[in-house]
C-alpha positions as CSV (number, residue, x, y, z in Angstrom):
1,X,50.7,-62.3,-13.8
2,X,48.8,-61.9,-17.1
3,X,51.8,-63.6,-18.6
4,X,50.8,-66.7,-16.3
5,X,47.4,-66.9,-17.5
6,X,48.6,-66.7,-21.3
7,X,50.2,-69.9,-21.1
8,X,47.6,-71.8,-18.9
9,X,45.4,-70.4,-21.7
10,X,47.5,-72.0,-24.7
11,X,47.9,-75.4,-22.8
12,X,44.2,-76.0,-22.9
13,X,43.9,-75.0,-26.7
14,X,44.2,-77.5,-29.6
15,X,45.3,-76.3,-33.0
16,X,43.3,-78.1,-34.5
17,X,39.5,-77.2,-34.6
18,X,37.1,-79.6,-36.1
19,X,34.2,-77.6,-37.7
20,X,31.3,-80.3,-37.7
21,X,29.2,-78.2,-40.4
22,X,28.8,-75.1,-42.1
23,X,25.3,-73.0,-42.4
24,X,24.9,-72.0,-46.4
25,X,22.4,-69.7,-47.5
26,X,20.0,-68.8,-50.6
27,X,17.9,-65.6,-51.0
28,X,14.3,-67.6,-53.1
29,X,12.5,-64.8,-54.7
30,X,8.4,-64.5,-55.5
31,X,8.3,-67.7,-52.9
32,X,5.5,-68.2,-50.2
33,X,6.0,-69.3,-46.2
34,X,3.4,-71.7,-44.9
35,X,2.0,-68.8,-42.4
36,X,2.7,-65.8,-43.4
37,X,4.7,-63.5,-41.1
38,X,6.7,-66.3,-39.2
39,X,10.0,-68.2,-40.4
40,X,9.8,-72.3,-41.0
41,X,11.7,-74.9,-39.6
42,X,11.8,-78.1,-41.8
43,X,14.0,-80.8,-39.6
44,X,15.2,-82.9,-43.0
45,X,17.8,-85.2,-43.6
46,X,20.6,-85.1,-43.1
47,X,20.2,-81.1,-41.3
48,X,17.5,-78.9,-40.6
49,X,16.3,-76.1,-42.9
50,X,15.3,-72.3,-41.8
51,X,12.9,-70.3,-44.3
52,X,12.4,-66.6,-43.1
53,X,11.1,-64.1,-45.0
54,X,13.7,-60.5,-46.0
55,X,11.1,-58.8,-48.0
56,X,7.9,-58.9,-49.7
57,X,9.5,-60.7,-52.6
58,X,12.4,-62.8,-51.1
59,X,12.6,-65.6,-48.7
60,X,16.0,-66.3,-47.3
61,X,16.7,-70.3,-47.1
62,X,19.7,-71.4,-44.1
63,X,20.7,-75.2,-44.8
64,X,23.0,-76.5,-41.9
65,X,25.4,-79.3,-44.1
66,X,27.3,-81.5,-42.4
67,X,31.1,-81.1,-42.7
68,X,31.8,-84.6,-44.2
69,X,29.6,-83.9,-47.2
70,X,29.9,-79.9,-48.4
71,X,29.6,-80.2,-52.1
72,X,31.9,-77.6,-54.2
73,X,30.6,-74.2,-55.1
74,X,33.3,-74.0,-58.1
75,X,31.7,-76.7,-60.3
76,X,27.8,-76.4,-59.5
77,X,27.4,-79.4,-57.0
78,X,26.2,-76.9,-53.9
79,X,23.7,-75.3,-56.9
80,X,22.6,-78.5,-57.3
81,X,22.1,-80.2,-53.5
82,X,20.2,-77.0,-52.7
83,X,17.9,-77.2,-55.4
84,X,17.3,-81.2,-54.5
């Protein structure tokens, strides 16, 4: 029977999965937050940016990209777009 379910199971899969963006990450250090104890949420252009603190010292930054424009790590372009 499970054998059944298997194959129904494949038949409604695609191989191919479109990822529509990735979430990339950068620890700030000796940065402030607007308020104090509670994350921010900056809805920018072209994705929306979380800000939450990880210690005294360190804020970690999430920036949700867009698939169709993920700069390359290798050669300093995503150093770059997350600085700008």
């Amino acid at each position: 029977m499970r054998w059944l379910f298997l194959k129904f199971e494949r038949s409604l899969c695609y191989p191919k999965v479109d990822i529509p963006s990735y979430t990339v990450g950068v620890i700030l250090t000796n940065c402030k937050l607007p308020n104090e104890n509670y994350g921010a949420l900056i809805l920018a252009d072209p994705s929306p940016i979380l800000f939450y603190a990880i210690s005294s010292t360190e804020i970690r930054c999430l920036v949700n990209i867009p698939s169709e424009i993920v700069p390359s790590v290798s050669n300093g372009e995503m150093a770059h777009f997350l600085k700008t």
